[in-house]
Every structure is written in C-alpha cells, then in structure tokens.
C-alpha positions as CSV (number, residue, x, y, z in Angstrom):
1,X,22.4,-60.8,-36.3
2,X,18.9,-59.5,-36.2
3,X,18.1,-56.6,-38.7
4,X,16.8,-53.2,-36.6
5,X,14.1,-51.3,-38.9
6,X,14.6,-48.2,-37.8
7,X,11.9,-46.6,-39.3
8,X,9.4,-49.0,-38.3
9,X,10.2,-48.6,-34.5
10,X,9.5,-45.0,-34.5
11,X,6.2,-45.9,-36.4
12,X,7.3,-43.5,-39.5
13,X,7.9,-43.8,-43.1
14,X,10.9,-43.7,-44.9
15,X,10.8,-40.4,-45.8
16,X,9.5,-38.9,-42.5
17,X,11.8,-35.1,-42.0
18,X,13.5,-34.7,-39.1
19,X,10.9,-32.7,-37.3
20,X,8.3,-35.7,-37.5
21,X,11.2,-37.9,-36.8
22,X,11.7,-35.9,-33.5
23,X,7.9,-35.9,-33.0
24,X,7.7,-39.5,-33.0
25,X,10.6,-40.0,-30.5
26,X,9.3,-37.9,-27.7
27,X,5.6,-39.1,-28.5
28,X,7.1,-43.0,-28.1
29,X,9.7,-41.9,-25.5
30,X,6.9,-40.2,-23.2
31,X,4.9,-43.4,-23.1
32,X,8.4,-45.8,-22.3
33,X,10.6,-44.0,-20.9
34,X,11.7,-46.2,-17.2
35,X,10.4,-43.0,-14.6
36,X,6.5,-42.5,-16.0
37,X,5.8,-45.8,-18.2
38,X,2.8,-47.9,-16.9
39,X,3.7,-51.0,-18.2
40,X,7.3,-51.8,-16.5
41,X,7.9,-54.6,-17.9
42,X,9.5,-54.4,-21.1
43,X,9.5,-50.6,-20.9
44,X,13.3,-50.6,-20.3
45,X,14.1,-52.6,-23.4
46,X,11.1,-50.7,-25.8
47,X,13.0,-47.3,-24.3
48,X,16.7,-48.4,-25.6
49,X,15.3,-49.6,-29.0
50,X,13.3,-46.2,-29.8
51,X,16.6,-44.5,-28.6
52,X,18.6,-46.3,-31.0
53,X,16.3,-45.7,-34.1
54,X,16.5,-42.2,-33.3
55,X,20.2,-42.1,-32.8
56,X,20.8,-43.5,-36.2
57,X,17.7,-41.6,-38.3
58,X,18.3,-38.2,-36.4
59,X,21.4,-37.9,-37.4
60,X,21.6,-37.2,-41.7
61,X,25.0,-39.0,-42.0
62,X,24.1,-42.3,-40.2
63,X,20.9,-42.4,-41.7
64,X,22.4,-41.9,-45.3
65,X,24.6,-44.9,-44.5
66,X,21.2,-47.2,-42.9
67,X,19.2,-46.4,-46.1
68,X,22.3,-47.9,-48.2
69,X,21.4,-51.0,-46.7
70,X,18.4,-51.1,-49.4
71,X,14.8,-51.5,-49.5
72,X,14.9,-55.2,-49.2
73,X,14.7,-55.7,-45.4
74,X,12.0,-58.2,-45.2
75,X,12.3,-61.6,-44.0
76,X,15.9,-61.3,-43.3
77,X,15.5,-61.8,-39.5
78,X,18.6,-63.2,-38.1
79,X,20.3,-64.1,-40.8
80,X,20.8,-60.4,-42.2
81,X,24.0,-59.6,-44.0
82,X,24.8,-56.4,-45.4
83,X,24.9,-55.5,-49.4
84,X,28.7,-56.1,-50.8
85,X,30.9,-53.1,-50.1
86,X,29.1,-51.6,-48.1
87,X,30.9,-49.0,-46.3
88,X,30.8,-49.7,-42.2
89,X,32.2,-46.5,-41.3
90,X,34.3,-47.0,-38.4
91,X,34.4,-50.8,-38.8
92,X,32.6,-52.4,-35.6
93,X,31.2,-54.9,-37.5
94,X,34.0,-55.7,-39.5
95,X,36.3,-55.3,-36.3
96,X,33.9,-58.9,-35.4
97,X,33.8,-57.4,-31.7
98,X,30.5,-58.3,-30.4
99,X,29.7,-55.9,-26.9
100,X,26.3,-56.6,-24.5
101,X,25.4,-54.2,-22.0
102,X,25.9,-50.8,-24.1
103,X,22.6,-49.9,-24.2
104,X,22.8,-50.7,-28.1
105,X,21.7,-54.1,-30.3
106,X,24.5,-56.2,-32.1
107,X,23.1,-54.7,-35.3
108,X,23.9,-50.8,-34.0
109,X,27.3,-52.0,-32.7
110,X,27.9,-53.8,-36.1
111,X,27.2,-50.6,-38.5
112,X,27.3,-47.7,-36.2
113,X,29.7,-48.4,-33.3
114,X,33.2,-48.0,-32.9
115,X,35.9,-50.3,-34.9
116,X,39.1,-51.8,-34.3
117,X,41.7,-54.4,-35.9
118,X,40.3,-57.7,-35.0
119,X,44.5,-58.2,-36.3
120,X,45.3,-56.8,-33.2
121,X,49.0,-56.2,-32.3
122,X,49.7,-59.5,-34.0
123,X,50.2,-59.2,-37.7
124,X,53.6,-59.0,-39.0
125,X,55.1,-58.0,-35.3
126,X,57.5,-55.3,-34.8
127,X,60.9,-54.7,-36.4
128,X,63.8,-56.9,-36.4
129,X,66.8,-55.9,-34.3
130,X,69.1,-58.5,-34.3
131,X,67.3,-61.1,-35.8
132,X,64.8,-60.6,-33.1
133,X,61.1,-59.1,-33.2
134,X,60.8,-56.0,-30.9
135,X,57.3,-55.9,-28.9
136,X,54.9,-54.4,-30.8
137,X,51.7,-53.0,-28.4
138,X,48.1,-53.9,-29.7
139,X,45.5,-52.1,-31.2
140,X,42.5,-50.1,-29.5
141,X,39.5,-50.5,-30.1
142,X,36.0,-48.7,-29.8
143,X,32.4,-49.5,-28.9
144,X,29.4,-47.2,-27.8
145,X,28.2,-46.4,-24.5
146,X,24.5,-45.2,-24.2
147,X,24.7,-43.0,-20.9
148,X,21.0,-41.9,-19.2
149,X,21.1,-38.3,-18.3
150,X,20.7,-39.7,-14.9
151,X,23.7,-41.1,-15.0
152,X,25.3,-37.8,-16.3
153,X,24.1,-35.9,-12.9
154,X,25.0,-39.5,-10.1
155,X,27.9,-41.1,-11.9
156,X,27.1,-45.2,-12.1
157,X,28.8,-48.4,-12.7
158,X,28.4,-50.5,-15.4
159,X,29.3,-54.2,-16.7
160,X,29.9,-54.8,-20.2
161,X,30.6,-57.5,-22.1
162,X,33.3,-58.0,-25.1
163,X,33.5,-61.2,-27.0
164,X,36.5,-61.1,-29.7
165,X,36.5,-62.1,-33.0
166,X,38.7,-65.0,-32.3
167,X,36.5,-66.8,-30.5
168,X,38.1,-66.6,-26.6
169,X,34.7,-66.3,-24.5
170,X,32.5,-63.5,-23.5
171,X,34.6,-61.1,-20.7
172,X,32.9,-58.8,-18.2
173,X,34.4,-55.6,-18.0
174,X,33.5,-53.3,-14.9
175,X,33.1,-49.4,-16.1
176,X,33.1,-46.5,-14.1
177,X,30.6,-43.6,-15.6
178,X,32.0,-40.1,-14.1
179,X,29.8,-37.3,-12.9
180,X,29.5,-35.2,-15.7
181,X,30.3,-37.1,-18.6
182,X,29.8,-35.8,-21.7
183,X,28.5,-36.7,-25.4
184,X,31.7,-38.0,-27.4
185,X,33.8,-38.1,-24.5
186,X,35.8,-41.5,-24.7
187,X,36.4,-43.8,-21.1
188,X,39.4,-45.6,-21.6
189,X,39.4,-49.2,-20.4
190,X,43.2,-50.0,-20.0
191,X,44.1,-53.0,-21.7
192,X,41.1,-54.3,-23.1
193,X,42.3,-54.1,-26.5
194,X,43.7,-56.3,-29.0
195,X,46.7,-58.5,-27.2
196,X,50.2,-57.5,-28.1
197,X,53.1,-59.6,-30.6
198,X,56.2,-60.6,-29.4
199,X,55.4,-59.8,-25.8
200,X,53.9,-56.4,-26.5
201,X,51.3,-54.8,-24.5
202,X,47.8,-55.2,-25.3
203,X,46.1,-52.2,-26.6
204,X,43.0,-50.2,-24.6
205,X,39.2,-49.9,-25.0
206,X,37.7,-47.1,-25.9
207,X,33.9,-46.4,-24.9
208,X,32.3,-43.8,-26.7
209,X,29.8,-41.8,-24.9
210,X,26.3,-41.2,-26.2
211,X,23.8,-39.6,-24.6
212,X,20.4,-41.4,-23.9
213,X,17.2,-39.2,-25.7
214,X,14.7,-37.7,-22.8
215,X,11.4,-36.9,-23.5
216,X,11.4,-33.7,-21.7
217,X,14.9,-32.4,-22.6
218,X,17.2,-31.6,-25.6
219,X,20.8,-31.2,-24.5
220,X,23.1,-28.9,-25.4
221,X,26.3,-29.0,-23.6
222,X,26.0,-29.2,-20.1
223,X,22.7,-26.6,-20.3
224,X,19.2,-28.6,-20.9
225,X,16.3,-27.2,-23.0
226,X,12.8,-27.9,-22.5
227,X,10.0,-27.0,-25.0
228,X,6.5,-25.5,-22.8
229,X,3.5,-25.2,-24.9
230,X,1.2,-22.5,-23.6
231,X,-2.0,-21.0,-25.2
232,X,-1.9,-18.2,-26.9
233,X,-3.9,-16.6,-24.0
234,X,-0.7,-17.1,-21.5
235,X,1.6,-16.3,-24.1
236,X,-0.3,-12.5,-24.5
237,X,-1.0,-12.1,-20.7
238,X,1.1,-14.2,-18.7
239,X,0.5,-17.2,-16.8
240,X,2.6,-19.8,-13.9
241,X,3.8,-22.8,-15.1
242,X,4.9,-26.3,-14.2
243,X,7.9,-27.2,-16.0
244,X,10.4,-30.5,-15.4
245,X,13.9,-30.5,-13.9
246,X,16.1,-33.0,-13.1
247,X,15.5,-32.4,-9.4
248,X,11.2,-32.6,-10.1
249,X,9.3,-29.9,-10.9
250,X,9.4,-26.0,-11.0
251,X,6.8,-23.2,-11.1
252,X,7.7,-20.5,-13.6
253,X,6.7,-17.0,-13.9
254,X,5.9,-16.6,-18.3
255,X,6.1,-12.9,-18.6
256,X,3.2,-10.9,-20.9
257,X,3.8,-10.7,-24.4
258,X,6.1,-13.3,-24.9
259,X,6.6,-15.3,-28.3
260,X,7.7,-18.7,-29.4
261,X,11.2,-19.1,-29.0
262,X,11.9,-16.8,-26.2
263,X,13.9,-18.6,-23.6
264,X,13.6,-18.6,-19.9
265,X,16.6,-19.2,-18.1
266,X,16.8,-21.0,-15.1
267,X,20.2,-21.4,-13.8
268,X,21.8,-24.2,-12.2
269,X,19.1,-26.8,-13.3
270,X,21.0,-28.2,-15.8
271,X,23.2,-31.1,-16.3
272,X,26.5,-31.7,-13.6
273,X,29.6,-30.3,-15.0
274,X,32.5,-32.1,-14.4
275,X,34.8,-29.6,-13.0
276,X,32.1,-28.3,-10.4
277,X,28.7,-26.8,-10.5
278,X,25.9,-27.6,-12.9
279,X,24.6,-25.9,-16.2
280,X,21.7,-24.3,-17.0
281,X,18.1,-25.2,-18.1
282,X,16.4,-23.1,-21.0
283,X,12.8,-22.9,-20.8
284,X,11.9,-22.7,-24.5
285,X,8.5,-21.2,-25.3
286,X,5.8,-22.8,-28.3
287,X,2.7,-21.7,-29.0
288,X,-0.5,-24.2,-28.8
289,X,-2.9,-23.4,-31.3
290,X,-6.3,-24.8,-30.9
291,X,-7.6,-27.4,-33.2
292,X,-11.2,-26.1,-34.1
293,X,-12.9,-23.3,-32.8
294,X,-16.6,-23.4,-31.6
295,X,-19.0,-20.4,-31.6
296,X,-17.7,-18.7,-28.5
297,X,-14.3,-18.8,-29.1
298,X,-14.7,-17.9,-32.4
299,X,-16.4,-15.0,-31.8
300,X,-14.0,-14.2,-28.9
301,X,-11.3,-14.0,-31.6
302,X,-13.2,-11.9,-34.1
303,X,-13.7,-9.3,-31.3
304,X,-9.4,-9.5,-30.7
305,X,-9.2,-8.9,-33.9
306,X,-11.4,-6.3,-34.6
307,X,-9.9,-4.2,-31.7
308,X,-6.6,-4.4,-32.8
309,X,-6.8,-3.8,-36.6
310,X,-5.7,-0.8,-37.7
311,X,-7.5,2.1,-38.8
C-alpha cells in the first residue's frame, strides 16, 4: 500500500493549527473542486485526495493517531508498513478488507476506515447441541463512504468494490445513496459480511457515511454555512451581495452596522432533509481588512477616526 502524506497534500507543515489547516483546504479545494476546476482532468482525483488529508488532519483524534506513524515517511512508497503496535482504531486494515470506489485510498481505508473480523462467522462455530454445531451468523463489517453534498440533495447510485482477506476476488456491490443522508449515518448492505459457520448466515456491510469538504460550505446538520467577506465599508453601511447556494447564486441584502459573526439566515437553502423539506443556509459575515493602505485611504481613515473619537 502507498503511504498518503497528509500534510504534504495540503501544502502545510506538520505543525500547521487547525485554522491554517482549514485555510489550505478551501484555498486547494477552490482550485479542484469537479464544478469550477479548469483543468478537468485529474481534478476529480486531486479533489478526493485533498478531502482525505483534511478528513484525517481536521479532525485532532485521527490526526494524533497519523502522526504515530512517525517522522520517517520517506522512501517508503508502496511498500509502507506501519510501526509495531500500532493502534488501527477500528481495525480496517487489520480486518485485510481492501474497498475501491469509497472515495478514499487503500491507505485511509487501512488506518482510518471501518473494521471487521476477517475470522468471520467461522472461528470455533456455534454451540454444540447434540453433538452437532448450531449455525452461527457472520460478522459485519464496516468501510467508509465519502458522499458529495450533491449527492446529499439528488440521492445517487454507487458501485463499490470489496476484496476479502481470503483471497476470493474483487465483488461489485451496487449502493443506493438516499436523499438526505447524513454524516455517520450507516447504509446497510445485507449480507455482504463475513460468510456464516455451520450453515449460518453471512453477516451485513456497513458503509459509513462521510461527508465530502466544499469550498463554499461548512455543514452543520442539515443547515449550511457560508463565510462572505465584505469590506469594512459594507460592513458599516450596507451593501448587496452575491453569495452561493446549492441551487446557484443569491443576492443578499447585508444590513448597516453589522459585525463579523452575525449570521444571515436564509431559509430553505440548505441541505435535503430526509423526512421532507430542506434546512437552512447561514450567511456568516468576516471582515476583509486591507493589506496596505496608500495616501488616500489612509487619510480617509484618519478623518473616520478623528470624527469618531471621543471628546
């Protein structure tokens, strides 16, 4: 298996924070994400690796577990194998389940996926009655899912494949994406799991639902939130704005005197629920502050300033 560094696909340093880690997903995430990326071609595939990185570094408890891998990454390439002892969490890799079509690499699946007993049902079968084994039904197991947001609002089919530990081939599993599918929900793929013993049924698979990053919107819940720069100018008096939706773009009216942080509702715009309707979109206000001033706007400041500083 190929090692993933993370850290160099987001084009940080190892001890970026989380607010330049989230700077350098929407910077790379504006420039490949499938809708506004000039360069089609591999824009797809650059979009799914970036997500991944950020998946695993923007969260602090999967990124504590990636830095145990240690600092010597280099010239591992395919033939990377992980420190002894080191703790999977949840197993995937150790499961030996290898799934295509997730959205994630081998590597995230490995370390970061979902797990299973790679035993299955089998083991020591069920208890004697008799002299005879009872059936014993097969273990679950678990993979992630990366869904696109689009997705979330259309529904979609997907094909997957699962190749087990023992070797039996590469199967293609058809897999039904729901309108209003949420983060952590788990689709149930019925027995796809680890075969039975002594003519048990086999177990399901589980597919673990993560949401694909967007560059324009942070999702909480079914509501969206989008962060609008304005200048300090339209923040004071007002201004119209342009801001994304899922269904294309809005005008929106920014009232005078707002401050960053205020939050525009705009109801409906939001992601599908599943029951019926749709959730909300949060217009999320930040201030743009220039970078230099020149003479004129300098002294157009000093004059602000000057007329509101108290006597």
């Amino acid at each position: 298996m190929e090692f993933q560094d993370y850290y160099e696909l987001l084009g940080v340093t190892k001890d970026a924070s989380q607010a330049e880690l989230k700077k350098a997903f929407r910077r790379l995430a504006r420039k490949y994400h499938p809708d506004v990326a000039e360069d089609q071609g591999d824009a797809e595939e650059k979009f799914k690796k970036i997500n991944e990185a950020y998946e695993v570094l923007g969260d602090s408890e999967k990124r504590r577990k990636y830095d145990q891998l240690g600092a010597n990454w280099d010239g591992r390439g395919d033939g990377f194998t992980p420190p002894p002892g080191w703790d999977f969490g949840g197993g995937g890799g150790g499961a030996g389940f290898d799934f295509g079509g997730t959205g994630f690499s081998d590597f995230f699946e490995a370390f970061f996926g979902g797990g299973g007993d790679p035993r299955g049902g089998g083991g020591f079968g069920g208890s004697m009655a008799g002299g005879v084994r009872s059936p014993r039904r097969g273990s679950d197991i678990e993979g992630r899912l990366l869904v696109s947001l689009d997705e979330v609002n259309d529904g979609s089919v997907r094909e997957i494949t699962l190749s087990r530990p023992d070797g039996s081939g590469r199967e293609k599993l058809k897999v039904r994406i729901p309108k209003g599918v949420g983060k952590g929900q788990r689709l149930r793929v019925s027995g796809r799991g680890n075969p039975g013993a002594d003519g048990g049924s086999p177990g399901d698979l589980y597919l673990v639902i993560t949401l694909q990053g967007h560059p324009d919107f942070e999702v909480e819940g079914s509501d969206l939130v989008h962060e609008l720069e304005l200048g300090l100018h339209q923040l004071v008096l007002g201004a119209m704005a342009s801001v994304p939706t899922p269904g294309g773009k809005v005008k929106v009216r920014i009232p005078e005197c707002s401050s960053p942080g205020d939050r525009l509702r705009l109801a409906g715009k939001g992601l599908v629920i599943a029951e019926g309707g749709h959730g909300d979109l949060y217009v999320e206000l930040a201030a743009r502050f220039p970078q230099k001033l020149d003479a004129g706007a300098r002294s157009s400041w000093q004059k602000l300033a000057e007329g509101t500083r108290e006597e």
